[in-house]
C-alpha positions in Angstrom: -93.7 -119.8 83.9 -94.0 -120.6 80.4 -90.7 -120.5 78.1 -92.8 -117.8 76.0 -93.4 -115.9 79.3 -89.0 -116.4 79.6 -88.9 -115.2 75.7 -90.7 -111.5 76.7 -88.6 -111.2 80.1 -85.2 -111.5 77.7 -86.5 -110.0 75.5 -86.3 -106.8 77.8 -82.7 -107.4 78.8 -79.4 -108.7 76.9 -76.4 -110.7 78.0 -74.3 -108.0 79.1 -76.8 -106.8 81.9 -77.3 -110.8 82.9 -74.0 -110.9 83.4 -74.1 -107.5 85.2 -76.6 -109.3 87.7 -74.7 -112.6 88.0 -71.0 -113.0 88.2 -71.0 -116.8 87.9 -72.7 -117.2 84.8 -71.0 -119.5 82.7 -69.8 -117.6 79.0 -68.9 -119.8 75.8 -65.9 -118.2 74.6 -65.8 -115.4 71.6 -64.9 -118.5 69.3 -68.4 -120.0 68.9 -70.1 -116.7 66.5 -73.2 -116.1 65.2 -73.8 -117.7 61.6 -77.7 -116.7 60.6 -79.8 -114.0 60.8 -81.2 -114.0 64.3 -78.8 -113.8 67.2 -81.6 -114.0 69.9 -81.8 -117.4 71.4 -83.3 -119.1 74.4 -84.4 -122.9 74.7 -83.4 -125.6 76.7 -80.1 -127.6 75.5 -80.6 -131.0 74.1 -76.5 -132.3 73.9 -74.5 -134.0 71.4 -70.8 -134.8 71.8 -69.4 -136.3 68.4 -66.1 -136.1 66.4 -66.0 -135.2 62.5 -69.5 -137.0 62.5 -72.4 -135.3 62.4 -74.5 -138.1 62.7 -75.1 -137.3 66.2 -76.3 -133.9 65.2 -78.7 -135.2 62.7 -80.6 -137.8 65.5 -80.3 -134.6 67.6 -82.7 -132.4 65.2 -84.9 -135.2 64.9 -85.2 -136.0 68.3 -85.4 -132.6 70.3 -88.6 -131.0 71.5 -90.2 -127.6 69.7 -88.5 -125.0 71.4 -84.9 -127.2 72.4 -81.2 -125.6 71.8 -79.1 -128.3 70.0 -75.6 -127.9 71.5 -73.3 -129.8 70.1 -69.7 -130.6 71.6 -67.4 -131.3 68.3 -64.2 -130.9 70.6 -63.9 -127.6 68.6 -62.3 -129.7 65.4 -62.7 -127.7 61.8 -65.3 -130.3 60.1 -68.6 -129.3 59.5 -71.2 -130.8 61.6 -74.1 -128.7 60.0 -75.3 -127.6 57.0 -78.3 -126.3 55.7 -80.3 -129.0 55.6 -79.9 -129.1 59.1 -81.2 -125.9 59.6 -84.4 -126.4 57.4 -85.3 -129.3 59.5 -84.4 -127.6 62.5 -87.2 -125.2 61.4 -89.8 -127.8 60.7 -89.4 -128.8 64.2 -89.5 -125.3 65.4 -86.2 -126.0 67.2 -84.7 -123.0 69.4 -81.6 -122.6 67.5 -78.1 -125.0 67.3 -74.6 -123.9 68.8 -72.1 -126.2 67.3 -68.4 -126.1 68.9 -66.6 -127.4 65.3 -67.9 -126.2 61.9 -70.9 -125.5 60.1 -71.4 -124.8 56.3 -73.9 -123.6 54.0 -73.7 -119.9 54.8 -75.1 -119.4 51.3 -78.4 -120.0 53.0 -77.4 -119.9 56.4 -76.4 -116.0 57.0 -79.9 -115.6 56.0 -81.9 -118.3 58.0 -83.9 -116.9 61.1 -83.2 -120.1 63.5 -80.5 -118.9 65.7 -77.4 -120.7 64.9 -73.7 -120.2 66.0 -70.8 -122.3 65.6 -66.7 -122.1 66.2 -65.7 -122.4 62.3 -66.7 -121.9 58.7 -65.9 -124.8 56.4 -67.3 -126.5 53.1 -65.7 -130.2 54.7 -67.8 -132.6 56.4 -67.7 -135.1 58.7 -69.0 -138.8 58.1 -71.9 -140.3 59.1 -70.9 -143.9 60.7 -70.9 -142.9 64.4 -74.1 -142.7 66.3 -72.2 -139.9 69.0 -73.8 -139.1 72.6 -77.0 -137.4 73.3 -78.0 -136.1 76.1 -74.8 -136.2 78.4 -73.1 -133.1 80.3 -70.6 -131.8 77.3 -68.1 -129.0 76.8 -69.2 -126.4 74.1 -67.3 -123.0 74.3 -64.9 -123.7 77.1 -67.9 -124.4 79.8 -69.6 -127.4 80.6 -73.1 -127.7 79.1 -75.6 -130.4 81.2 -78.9 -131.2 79.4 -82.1 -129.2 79.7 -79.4 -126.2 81.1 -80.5 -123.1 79.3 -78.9 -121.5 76.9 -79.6 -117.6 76.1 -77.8 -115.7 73.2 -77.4 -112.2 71.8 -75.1 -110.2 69.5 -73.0 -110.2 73.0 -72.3 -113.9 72.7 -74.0 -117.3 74.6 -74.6 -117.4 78.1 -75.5 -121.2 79.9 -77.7 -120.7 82.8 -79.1 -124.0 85.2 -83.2 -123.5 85.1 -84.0 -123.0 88.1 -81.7 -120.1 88.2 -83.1 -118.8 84.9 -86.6 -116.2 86.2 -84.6 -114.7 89.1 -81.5 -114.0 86.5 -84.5 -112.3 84.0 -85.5 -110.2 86.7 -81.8 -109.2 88.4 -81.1 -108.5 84.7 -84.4 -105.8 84.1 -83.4 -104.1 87.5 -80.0 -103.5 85.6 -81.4 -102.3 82.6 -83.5 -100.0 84.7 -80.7 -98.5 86.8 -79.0 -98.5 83.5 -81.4 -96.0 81.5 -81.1 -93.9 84.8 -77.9 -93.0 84.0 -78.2 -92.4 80.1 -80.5 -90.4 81.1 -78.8 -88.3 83.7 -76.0 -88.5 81.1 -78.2 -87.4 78.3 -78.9 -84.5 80.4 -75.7 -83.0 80.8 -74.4 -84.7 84.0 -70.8 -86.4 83.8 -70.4 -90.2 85.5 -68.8 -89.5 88.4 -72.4 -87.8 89.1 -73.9 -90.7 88.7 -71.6 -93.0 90.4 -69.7 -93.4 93.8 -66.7 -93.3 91.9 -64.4 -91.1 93.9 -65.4 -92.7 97.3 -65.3 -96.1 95.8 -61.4 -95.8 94.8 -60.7 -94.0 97.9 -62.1 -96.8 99.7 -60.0 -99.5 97.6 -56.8 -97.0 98.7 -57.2 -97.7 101.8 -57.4 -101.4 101.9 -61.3 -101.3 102.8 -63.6 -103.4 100.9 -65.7 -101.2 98.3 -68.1 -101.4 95.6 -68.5 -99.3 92.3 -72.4 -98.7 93.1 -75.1 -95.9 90.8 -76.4 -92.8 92.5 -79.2 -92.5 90.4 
C-alpha cells in the first residue's frame, strides 16, 4: 500500500479513534503543539538528536526522502532548532512535516505555512551550527522513544508514533471506530440518551462485583 493510499485511510479517522483501537500506541506529550497551518501529518520519521545546534536539523531537511517526518530530539532545551527557512526548504523537498522537541521560530511565517510542523517551545534564540548531531538513531521526542522509518501521524488531537507494519491494520481498527462512533450520534441525534446506546448499567454492575467487564456500544 502506497503512503497516498495510508493518507485517504487517515484521512477518514483522527488520533482519538486510533487510540480508541489501540491502547499501546505510543503519545508525545501535550508539550510538543502545532506551530503552522496544517495539523494533519503522516510520513515516515527520519531522526535527529542534537543540542542547541540545529545543524543536525539542517542535514536532516536536506537529506530526507519526499514524503519523510523530520523528528528531531533537542532534549526539550528552549533554543530554536527551526526557522523558516527550514520550512521553505522543507517544502521544496516535499517533506511530510517536522516535530522538533526544543524550539522553533519564525511564526511570522510559520503559523501560516501548510507543511505540518510542531514543536515543544516558541523562541527567537538559536542554537549554533558547529555540531554535525545524530541522524538516523532511535531518539526520544515527546516523552516516547522514536526509531527511524517509525510513523508518525498527527492531528489537532496531538502526535501519535506507530511501528509500520502496525500502521494499515491501526487505519482500519480506527474506521470501525468511527463507524460505531456515528452509530451513536446518530441514535443520540435522535432522541435516545447513552445508556441506550451503551452496556453501561451492566458494565458497572459487573465491575461491582469483582468480574471482569467491558464498556462495549449497543448500536
Amino acid at each position: 500500500m502506497t503512503s497516498d493510499d495510508l493518507r485517504k485511510l487517515f484521512a477518514a479517522v483522527d488520533t482519538t479513534a486510533l487510540c480508541d483501537a489501540d491502547k499501546t500506541i505510543r503519545v508525545m506529550d501535550s508539550g510538543i503543539k502545532l506551530r503552522s497551518a496544517n495539523p494533519r501529518l503522516l510520513g515516515p520519521a527520519f531522526t535527529v538528536r542534537c543540542r542547541e545546534d540545529f545543524l543536525g536539523v539542517l542535514r536532516a531537511v536536506e537529506m530526507a526522502a519526499p514524503g519523510d517526518v523530520v523528528v528531531v530530539d533537542g532534549g526539550g532545551r528552549e533554543t530554536a532548532l527551526g526557522g523558516e527557512l527550514f520550512a521553505r526548504g522543507a517544502l521544496v523537498r516535499d517533506l511530510g512535516g517536522i516535530v522538533v522537541d526544543g524550539g522553533y521560530r519564525d511564526i511570522g511565517y510559520v503559523s501560516t505555512c501548510n507543511l505540518p510542523i510542531y514543536s515543544r517551545f516558541i523562541t527567537p534564540m538559536a542554537g549554533t551550527t558547529t555540531r554535525p548531531g545524530e541522524l538516523q538513531v532511535p531518539i526520544t521526542c515527546g516523552g516516547v522513544t522514536v526509531n527511524p522509518g517509525d510513523m508518525i501521524l498527527a492531528d489537532h488531537e496531538g502526535i501519535i508514533v506507530v511501528a509500520p507494519d502496525r500502521v494499515l491494520p491501526l487505519l482500519e481498527a480506527g474506521a470501525r471506530v468511527k463507524e460505531i462512533e456515528a452509530r451513536l450520534v446518530d441514535a443520540l441525534n435522535a432522541g435516545s440518551t447513552l445508556s441506550d446506546g451503551l452496556n453501561l448499567e451492566d458494565h458497572v454492575r459487573a465491575l461491582q462485583r469483582g468480574e471482569p467487564s467491558s464498556l462495549q456500544f449497543l448500536v
